[in-house]
N, CA and C of each residue as an Amber inpcrd file, in Angstrom:
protein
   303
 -39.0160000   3.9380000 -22.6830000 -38.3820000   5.1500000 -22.2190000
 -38.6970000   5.3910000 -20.7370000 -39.9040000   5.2390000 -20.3580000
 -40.1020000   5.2140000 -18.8440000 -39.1570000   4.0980000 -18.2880000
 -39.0830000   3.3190000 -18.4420000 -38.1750000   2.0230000 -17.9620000
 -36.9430000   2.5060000 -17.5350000 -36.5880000   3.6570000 -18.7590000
 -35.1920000   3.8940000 -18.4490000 -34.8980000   5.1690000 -17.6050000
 -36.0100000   5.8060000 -17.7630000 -36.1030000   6.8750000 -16.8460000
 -36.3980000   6.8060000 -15.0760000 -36.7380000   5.3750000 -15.0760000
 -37.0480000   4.7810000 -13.7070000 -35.7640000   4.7080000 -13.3460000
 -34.9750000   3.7120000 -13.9340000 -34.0850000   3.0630000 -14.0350000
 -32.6860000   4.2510000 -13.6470000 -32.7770000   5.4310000 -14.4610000
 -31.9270000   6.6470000 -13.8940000 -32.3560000   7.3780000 -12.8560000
 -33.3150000   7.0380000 -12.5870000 -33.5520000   8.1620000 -11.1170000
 -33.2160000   7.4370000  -9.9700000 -33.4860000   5.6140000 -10.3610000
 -33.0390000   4.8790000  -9.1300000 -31.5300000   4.7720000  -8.8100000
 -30.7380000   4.7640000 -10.0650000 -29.0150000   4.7190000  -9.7470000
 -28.9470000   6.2350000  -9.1390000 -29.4190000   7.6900000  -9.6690000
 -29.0920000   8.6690000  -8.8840000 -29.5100000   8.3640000  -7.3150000
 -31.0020000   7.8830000  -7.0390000 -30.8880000   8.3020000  -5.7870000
 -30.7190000   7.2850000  -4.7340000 -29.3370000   6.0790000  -5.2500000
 -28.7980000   5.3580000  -4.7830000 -27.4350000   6.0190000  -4.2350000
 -27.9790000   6.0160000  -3.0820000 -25.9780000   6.7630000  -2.4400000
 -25.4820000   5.6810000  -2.7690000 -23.6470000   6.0300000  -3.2780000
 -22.4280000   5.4670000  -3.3350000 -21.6520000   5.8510000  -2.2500000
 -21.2680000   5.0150000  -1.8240000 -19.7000000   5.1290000  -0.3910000
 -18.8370000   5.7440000  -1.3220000 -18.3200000   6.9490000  -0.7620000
 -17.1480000   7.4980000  -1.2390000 -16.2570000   7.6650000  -0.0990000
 -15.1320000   8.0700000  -0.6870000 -13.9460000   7.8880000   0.8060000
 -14.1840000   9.7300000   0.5190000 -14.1250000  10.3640000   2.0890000
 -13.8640000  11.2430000   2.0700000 -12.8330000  12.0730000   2.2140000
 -12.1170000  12.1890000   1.1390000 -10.3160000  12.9670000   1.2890000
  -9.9360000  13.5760000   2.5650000 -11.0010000  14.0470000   3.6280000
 -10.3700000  14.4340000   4.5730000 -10.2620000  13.5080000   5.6290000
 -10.7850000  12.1170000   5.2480000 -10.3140000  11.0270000   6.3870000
  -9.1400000  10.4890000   6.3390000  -8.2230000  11.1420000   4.8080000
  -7.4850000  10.2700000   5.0320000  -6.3500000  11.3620000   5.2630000
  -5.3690000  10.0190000   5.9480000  -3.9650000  10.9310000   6.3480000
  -2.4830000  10.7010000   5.7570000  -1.7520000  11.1730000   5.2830000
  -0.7560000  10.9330000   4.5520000   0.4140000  10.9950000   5.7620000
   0.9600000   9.9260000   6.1060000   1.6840000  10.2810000   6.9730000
   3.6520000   9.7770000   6.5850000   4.2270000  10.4940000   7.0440000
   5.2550000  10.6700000   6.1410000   6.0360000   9.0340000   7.1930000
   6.7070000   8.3460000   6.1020000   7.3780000   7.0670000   6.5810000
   8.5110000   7.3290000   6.3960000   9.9690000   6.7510000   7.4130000
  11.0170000   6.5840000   7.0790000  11.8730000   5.4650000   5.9280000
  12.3250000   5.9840000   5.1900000  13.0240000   4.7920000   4.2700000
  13.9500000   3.7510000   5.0570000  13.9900000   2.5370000   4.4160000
  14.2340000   1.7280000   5.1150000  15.3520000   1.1870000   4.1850000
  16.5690000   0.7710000   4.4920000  17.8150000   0.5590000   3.8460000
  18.4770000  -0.7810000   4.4520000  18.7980000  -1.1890000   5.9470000
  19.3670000  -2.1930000   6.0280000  20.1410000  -2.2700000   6.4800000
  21.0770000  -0.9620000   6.7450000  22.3730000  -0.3590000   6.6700000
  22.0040000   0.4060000   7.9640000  23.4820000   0.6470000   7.7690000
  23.7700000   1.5400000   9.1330000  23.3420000   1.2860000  11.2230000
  24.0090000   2.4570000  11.6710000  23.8880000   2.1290000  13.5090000
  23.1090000   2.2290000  13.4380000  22.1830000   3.2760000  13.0950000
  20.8950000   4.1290000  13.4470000  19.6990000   3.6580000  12.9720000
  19.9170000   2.8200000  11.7940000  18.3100000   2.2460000  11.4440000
  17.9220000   1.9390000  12.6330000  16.3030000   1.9720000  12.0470000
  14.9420000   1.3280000  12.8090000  15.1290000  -0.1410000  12.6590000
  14.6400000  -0.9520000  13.6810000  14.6800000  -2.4160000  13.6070000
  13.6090000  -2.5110000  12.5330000  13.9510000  -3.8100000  11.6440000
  12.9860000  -4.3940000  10.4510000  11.8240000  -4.6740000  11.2620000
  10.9650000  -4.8430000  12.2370000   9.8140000  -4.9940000  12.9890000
   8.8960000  -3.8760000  13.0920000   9.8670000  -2.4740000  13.8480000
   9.0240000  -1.3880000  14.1210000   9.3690000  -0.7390000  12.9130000
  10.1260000  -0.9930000  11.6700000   9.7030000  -0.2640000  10.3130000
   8.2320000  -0.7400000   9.8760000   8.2730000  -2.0890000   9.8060000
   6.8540000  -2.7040000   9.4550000   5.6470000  -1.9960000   9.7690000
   5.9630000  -1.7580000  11.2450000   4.7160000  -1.5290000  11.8580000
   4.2470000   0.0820000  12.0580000   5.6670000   1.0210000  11.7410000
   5.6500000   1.7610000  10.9400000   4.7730000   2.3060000   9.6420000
   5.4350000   1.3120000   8.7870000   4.5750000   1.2220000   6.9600000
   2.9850000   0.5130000   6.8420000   3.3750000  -0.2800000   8.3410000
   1.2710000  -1.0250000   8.3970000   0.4820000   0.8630000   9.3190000
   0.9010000   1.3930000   9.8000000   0.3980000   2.3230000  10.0800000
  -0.4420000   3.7120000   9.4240000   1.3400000   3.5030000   8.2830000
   0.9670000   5.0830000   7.7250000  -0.7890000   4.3740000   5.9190000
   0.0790000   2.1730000   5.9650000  -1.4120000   2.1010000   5.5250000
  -2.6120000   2.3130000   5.3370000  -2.9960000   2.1800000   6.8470000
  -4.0760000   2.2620000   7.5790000  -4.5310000   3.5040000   7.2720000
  -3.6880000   4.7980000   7.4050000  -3.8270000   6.1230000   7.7480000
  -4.2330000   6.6680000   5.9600000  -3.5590000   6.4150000   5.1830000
  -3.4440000   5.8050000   3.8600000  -4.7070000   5.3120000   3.3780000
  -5.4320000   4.3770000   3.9000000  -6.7150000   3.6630000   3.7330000
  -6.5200000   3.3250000   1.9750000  -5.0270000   2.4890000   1.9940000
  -4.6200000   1.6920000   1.1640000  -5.1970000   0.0630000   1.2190000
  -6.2080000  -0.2810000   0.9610000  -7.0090000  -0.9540000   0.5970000
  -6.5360000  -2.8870000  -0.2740000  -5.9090000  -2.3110000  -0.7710000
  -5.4850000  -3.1050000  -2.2710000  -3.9240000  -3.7320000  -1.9080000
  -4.0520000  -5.2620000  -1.9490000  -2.7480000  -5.2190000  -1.4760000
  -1.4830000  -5.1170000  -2.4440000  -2.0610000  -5.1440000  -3.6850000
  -0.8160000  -5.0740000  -4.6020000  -0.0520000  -3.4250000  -4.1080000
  -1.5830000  -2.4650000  -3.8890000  -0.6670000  -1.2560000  -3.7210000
  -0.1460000  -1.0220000  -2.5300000  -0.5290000  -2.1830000  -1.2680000
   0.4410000  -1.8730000  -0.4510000   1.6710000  -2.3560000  -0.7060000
   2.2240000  -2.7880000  -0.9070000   3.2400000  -3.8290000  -1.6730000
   4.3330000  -2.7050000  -2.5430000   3.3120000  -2.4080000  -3.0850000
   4.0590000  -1.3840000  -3.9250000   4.6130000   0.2130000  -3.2180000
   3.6870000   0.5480000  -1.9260000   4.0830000   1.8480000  -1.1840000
   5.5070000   1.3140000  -0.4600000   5.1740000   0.2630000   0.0750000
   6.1910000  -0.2370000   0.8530000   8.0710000  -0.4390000   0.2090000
   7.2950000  -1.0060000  -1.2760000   9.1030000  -0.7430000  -2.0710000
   9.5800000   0.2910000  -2.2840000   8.3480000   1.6090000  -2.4910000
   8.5930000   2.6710000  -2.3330000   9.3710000   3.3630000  -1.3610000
   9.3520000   2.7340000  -0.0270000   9.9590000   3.0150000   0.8950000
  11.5480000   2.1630000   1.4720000  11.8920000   1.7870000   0.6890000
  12.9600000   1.2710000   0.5370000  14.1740000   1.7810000  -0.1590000
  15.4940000   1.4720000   0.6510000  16.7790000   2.5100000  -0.3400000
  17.5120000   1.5980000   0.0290000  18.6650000   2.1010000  -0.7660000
  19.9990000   1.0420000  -0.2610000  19.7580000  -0.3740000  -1.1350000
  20.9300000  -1.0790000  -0.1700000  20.6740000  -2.5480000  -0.7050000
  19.5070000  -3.2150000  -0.5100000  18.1140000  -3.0260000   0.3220000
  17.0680000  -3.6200000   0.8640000  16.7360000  -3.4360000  -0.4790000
  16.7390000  -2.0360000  -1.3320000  16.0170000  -1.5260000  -2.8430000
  16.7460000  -1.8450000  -3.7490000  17.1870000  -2.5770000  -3.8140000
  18.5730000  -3.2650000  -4.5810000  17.8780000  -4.7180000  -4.8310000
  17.6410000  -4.9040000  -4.0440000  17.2540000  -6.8900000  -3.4540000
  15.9890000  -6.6910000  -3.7110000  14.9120000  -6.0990000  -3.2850000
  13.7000000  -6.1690000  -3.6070000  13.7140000  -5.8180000  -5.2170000
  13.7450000  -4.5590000  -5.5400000  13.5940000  -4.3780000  -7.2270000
  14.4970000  -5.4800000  -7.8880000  15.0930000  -6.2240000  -7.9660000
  15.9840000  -7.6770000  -8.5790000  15.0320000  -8.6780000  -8.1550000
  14.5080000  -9.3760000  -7.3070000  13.2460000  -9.9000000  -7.1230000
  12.6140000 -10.0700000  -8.0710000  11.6810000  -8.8420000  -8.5120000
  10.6240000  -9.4770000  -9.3750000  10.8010000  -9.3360000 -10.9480000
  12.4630000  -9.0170000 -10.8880000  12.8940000  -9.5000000 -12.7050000
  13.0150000 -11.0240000 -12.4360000  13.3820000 -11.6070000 -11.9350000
  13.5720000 -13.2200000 -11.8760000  12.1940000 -13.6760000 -11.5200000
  11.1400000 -13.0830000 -10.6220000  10.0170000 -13.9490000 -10.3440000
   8.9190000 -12.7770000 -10.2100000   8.1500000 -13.1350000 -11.4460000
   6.9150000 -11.9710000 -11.5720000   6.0140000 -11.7700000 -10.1550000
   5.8760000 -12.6610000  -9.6400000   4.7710000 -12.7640000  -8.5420000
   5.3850000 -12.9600000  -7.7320000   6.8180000 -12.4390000  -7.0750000
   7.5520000 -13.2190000  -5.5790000   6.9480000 -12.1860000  -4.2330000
   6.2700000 -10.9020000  -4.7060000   5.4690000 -10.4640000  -3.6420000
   4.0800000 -10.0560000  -3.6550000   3.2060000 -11.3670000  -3.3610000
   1.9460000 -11.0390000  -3.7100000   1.3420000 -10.2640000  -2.4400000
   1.9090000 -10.2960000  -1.3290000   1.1310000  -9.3810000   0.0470000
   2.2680000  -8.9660000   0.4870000   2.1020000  -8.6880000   1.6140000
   2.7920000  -7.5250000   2.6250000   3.3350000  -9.0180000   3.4820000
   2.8490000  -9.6980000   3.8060000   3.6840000 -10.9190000   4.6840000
   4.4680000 -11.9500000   4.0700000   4.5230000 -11.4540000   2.2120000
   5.3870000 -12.4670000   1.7630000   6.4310000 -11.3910000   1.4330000
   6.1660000 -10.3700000   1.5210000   7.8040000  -9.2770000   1.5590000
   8.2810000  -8.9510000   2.9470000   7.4430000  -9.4360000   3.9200000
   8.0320000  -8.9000000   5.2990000   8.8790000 -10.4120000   5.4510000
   8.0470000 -11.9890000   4.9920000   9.0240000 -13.0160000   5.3720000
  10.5140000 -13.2800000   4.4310000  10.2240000 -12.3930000   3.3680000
  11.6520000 -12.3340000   2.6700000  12.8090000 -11.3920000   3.4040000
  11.6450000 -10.6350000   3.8230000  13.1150000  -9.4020000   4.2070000
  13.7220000  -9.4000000   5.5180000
């Protein structure tokens, strides 16, 4: 019982890294479609969606991957969501959906 009582006082008074909610920033991205005069070039959308990442302190690349389809409309969201019914894994990072698109 001492063993384990050692044993709990050392995990408590082991700090854990936590992210602190107010570092992070939610910053609002434009959807990206494909279409139209007025789109953003496919480059500075990227660098765009690698930004609001960062700001995001989206970590994980499946979920960047996944914010990023999020941000997609039109036929770009047409073509990407049809993608991965034919191929489970056709976007494993952010540079194998930026060299498709």
């Amino acid at each position: 019982m001492a063993r384990e009582l050692a044993d709990l006082r050392q995990r408590v008074s082991t700090p854990t890294q936590t992210k602190n909610k107010t570092d992070i920033v939610k910053l609002d991205v434009s959807t990206y479609s494909g279409e139209g005069d007025g789109r953003l070039h496919l480059n500075l959308w990227f660098g765009e969606v690698d930004i609001a990442i960062e700001a995001r302190q989206l970590a994980i690349e499946l979920v960047c991957t996944r914010f990023l389809l999020s941000k997609l409309t039109g036929k770009a969201k047409e073509w990407a969501l049809g993608k991965p019914v034919a191929e489970a894994s056709c976007f494993p990072t952010m540079s194998a959906m930026n060299a498709d698109l």
